[in-house]
Every structure is written in C-alpha cells, then in structure tokens.
C-alpha positions as CSV (number, residue, x, y, z in Angstrom):
1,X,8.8,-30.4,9.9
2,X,8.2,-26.6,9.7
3,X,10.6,-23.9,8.8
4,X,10.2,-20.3,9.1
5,X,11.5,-17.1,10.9
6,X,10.9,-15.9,15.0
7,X,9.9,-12.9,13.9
8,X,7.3,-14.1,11.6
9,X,4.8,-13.9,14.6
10,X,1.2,-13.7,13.1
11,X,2.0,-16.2,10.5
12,X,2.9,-18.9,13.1
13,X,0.4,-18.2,15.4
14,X,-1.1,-21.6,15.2
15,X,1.2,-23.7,16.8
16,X,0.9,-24.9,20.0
17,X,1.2,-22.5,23.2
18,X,4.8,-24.4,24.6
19,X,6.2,-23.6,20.7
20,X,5.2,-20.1,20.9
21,X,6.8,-19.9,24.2
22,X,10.1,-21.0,22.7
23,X,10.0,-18.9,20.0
24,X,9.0,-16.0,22.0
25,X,12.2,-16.7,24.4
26,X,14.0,-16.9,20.7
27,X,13.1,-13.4,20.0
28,X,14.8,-11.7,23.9
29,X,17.9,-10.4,23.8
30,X,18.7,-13.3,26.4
31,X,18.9,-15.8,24.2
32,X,21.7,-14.7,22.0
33,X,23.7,-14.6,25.1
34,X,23.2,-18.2,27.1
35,X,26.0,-20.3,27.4
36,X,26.5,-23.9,26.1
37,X,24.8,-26.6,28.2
38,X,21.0,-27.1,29.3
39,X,18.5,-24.4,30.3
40,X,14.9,-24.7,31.8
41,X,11.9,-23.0,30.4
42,X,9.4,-25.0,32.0
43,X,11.4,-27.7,33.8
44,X,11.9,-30.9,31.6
45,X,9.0,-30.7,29.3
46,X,10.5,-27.6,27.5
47,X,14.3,-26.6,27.8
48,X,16.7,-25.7,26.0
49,X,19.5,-26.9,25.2
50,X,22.6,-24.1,23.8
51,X,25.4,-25.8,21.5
52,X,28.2,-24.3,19.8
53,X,30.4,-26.3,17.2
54,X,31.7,-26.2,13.6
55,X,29.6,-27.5,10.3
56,X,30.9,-30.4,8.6
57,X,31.0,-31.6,5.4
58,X,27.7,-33.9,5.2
59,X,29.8,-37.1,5.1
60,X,31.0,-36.7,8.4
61,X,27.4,-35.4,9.9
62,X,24.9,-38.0,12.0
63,X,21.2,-38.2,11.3
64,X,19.0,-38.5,14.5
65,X,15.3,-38.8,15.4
66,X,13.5,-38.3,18.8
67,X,10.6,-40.0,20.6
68,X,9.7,-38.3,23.6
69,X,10.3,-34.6,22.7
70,X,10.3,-31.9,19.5
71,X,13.5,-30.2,17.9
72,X,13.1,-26.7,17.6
73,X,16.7,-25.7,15.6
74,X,16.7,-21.8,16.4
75,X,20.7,-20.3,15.5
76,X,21.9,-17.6,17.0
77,X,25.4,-17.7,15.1
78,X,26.4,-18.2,11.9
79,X,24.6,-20.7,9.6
80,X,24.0,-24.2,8.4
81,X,22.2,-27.0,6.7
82,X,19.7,-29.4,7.9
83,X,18.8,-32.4,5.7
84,X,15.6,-33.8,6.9
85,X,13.7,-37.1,5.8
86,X,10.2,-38.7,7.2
87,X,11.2,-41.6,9.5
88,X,9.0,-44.5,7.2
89,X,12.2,-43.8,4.6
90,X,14.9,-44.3,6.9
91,X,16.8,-47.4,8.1
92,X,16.4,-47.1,12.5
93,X,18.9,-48.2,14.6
94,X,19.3,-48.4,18.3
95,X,17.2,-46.3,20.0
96,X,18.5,-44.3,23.3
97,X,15.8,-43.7,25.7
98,X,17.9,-42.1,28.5
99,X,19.0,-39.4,26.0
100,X,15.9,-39.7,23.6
101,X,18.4,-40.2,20.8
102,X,17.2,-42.6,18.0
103,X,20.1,-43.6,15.5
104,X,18.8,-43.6,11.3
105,X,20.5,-43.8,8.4
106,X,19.1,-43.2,4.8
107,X,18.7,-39.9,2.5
108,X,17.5,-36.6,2.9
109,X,14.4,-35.9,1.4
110,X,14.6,-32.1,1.8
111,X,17.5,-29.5,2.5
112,X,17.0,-26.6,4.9
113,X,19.7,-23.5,5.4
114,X,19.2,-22.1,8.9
115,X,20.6,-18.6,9.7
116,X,20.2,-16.4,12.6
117,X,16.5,-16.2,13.3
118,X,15.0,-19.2,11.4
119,X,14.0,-22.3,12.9
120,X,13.2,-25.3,12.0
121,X,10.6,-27.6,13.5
122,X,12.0,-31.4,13.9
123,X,9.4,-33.9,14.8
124,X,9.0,-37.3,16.2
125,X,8.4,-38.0,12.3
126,X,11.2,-36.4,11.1
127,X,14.4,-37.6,11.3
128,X,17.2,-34.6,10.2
129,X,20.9,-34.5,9.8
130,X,22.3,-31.2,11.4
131,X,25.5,-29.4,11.4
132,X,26.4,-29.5,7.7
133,X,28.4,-27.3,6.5
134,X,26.7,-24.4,3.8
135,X,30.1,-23.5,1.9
136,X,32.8,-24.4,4.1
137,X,33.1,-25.5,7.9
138,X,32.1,-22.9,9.8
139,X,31.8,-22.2,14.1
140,X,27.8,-21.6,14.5
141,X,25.8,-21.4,18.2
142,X,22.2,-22.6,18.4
143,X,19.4,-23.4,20.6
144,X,17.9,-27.0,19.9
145,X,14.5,-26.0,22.0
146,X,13.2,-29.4,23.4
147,X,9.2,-29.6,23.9
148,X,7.9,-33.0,25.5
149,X,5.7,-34.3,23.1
C-alpha cells in the first residue's frame, strides 16, 4: 500500500513509469470529467475504471483483493475511507479470475481517508475495504486506475 497526493510529483517519482502515467492522467482536467464505466490508457494493462456511488457504514462495505492487476483509488468527488489489511491476515474466499476479484474477510489493519487528489496504492498484497462512509453516507466519484501487474 502507498498513500499520498497527485500533486506530490517529486516525492513519488520512484514508482514505476505505468503509475506515473496514471497519476499524471489524475492530475488533467479530463479526468474529473469521465463518465462511469471503463476507460483505456494503455489498452488492458492500464485502464481505468470511473465509479460513482454512496459511502456506507463499514458493516455494509466488501473487502476485496486482486491478482492480476494494481488498485490505484484516485477520487475526484467527495470523500471516503479505505480500511486496508496485508492478505497473510485475512481469511480468502473464492477467487474470480474473469473479473480479477478475490473475496476476504478479516480486520483492517490500517484506515485511510481519501479526498479529492489523494490516492491510494492497493496491491496484490493488500486486500482493502472501500466505500465507507467518513461521517455519514455520502455520493463520491473515483477512478480505481487498474495496472497489470
């Protein structure tokens, strides 16, 4: 997992060239204004894809992992929490391979707020519980940025 801010370009100068790419994308005026559903960056091994929805209370939120590709949570609307935990702590259940969805329960480990700007940096190690709710549900839009590992 890494957390930081889009326009915090020197200091995360060291990740790879297809995260700076996304991050870069992050930063054009473009992005704030895609529509839900999928968009290509570089074909299928880095899209993006745009959702919109309301926060929950964490009860009623889903943890998930990935195999083949990278989470890149980037909002462009509103604001919410993302409980993350390492994958060797967590219970896995069925994993999806057409969707690259692998179902885990267990505890979060660490808390994250995402607002316009930040992002946060999933990995196939981390598995992370989006859409909760900081205060009280709330309508949000987001890029999860998808990167082939």
């Amino acid at each position: 997992m890494i957390y930081g801010n889009i326009h915090q370009k020197e200091t995360y100068a060291f990740l790879p060239a297809a995260i700076q790419r996304c991050l870069a994308f992050a930063r054009t005026p473009e992005f704030a204004t895609l529509a839900t559903g999928s968009h290509p960056i570089e074909g299928r091994d880095c899209f993006v894809n745009i959702a919109a929805y309301t926060t929950k209370p964490e009860e009623e939120c889903s943890w998930e992992a990935h195999k083949d590709y990278l989470d890149i949570h980037i909002l462009s609307e509103g604001s919410e929490y993302i409980d993350v935990a390492f994958l060797e702590n967590m219970k896995l259940g069925a994993y999806h391979k057409d969707s690259d969805y692998q179902e885990v329960t267990g505890k979060a480990q660490a808390r994250v707020l995402l607002q316009p700007g930040d992002f946060l940096i999933c990995y196939p190690e981390d598995g992370h519980e989006p859409g909760i709710a900081v205060t009280a549900p709330a309508p949000l839009k987001k890029g999860i940025f998808k990167v082939r590992i």
